[in-house]
C-alpha positions in Angstrom: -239.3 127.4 124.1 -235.7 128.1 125.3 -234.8 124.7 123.8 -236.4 125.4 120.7 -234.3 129.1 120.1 -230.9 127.4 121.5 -231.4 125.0 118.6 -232.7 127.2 116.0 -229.3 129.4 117.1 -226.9 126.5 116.9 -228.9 125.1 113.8 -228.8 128.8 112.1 -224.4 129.2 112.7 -223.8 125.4 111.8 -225.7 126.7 108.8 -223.9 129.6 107.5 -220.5 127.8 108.7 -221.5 125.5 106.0 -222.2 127.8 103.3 -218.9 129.5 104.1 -216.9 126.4 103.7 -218.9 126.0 100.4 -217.3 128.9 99.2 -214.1 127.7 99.1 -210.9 130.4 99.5 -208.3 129.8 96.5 -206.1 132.6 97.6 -203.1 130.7 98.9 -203.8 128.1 95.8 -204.0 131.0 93.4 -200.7 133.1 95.2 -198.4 130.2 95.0 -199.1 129.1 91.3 -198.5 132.9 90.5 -195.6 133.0 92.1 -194.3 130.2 90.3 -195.4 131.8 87.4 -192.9 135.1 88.4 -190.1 132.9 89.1 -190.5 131.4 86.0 -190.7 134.8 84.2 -187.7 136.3 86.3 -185.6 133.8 85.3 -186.4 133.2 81.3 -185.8 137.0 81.8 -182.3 136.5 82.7 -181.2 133.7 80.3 -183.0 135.5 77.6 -181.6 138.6 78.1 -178.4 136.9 77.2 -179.5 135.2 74.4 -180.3 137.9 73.0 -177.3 140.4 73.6 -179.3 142.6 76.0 -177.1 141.7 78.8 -173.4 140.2 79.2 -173.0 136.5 79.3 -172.3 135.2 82.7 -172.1 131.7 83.4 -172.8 131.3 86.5 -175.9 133.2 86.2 -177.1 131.7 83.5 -176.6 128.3 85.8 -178.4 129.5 88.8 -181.7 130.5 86.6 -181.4 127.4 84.8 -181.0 125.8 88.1 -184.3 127.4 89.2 -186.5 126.6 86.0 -185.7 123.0 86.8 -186.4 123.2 90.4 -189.9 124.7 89.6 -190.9 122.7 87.0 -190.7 119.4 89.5 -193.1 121.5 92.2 -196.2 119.4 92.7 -199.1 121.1 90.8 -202.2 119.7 91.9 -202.2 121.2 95.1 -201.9 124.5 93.7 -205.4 123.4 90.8 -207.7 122.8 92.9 -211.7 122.3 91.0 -213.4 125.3 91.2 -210.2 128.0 90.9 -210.8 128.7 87.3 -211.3 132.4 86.3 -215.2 131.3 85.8 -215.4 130.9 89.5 -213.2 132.7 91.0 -211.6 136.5 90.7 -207.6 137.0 89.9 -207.0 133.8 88.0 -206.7 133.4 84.0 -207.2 129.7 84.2 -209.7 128.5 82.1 -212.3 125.6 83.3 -210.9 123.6 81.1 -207.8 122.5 82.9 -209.8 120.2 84.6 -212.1 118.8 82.2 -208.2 117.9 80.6 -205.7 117.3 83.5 -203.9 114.9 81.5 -202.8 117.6 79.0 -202.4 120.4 81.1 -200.0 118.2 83.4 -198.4 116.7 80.1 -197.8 120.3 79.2 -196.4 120.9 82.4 -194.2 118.3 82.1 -192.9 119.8 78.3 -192.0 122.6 80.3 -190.0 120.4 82.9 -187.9 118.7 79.6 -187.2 122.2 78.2 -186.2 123.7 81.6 -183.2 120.6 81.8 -182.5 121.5 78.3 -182.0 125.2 79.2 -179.9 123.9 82.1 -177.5 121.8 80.2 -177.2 124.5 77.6 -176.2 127.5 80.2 -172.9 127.1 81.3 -172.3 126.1 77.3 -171.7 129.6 76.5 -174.8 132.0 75.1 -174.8 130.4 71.4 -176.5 127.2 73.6 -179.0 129.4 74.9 -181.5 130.7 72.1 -182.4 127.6 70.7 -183.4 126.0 73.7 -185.2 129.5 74.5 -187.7 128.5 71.7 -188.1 125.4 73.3 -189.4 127.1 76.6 -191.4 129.4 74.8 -193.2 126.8 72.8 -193.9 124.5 75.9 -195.8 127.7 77.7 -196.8 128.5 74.6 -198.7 125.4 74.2 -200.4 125.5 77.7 -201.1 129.4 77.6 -203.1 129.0 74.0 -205.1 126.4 75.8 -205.3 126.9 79.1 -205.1 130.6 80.3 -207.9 132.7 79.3 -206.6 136.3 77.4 -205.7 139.5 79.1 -209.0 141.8 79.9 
């Protein structure tokens, strides 16, 4: 009898260590392609807030955001889209199932915004009439993903 509980216990927590595992945890997934996202929005901030006169041209800032667009449009992505983190599944995310039903897209789209962030770059340290034109190029290429891929604001 003692056998038979030890293994019902052990049977029972192997279990419900399963089922947890099952239920995978996205949060570091989801945290770091948000972050990205912030980055990404802190720095269009400052270029664009040039471009359009509501802050002072400065070179060498406009450089160092460029700099950054570049360096996080070349992160890795998949890691960070793992199946399963879509705003279906899981809470906190506005990505729709579809990115993986069309990876191809969703990392060609990616890679738009990577060929826009090295146009931005070349344009900053051009002066600020560079920078609004290849502002619309940004803004198109997440344009483009966002109308596909992100699911609207509740």
């Amino acid at each position: 009898m003692k056998k038979h509980l030890t293994f019902a216990v052990a049977f029972a927590a192997l279990a419900c260590g399963t089922a947890a595992y099952a239920q995978s945890d996205f949060s570091g997934q989801l945290k770091a392609r948000q972050g990205q996202f912030r980055i990404m929005a802190i720095n269009l901030g400052i270029i664009g807030d040039m471009a359009q006169g509501k802050s002072e041209y400065n070179a060498e800032a406009a450089q160092a955001a460029a700099d950054t667009l570049v360096a996080v449009s070349m992160i890795q992505q998949a890691p960070m889209w793992p199946a399963g983190s879509d705003n279906m599944a899981t809470e906190g995310t506005r990505a729709q199932p579809n990115i993986w039903e069309q990876n191809d897209d969703f990392l060609a789209k990616w890679g738009d915004f990577g060929t826009a962030a090295k146009a931005i770059q070349a344009a900053a340290a051009g002066g600020v009439e560079g920078l609004g034109p290849v502002m619309g190029q940004v803004g198109g290429a997440c344009k483009a993903c966002h109308d596909t891929y992100r699911a609207p604001a509740n």
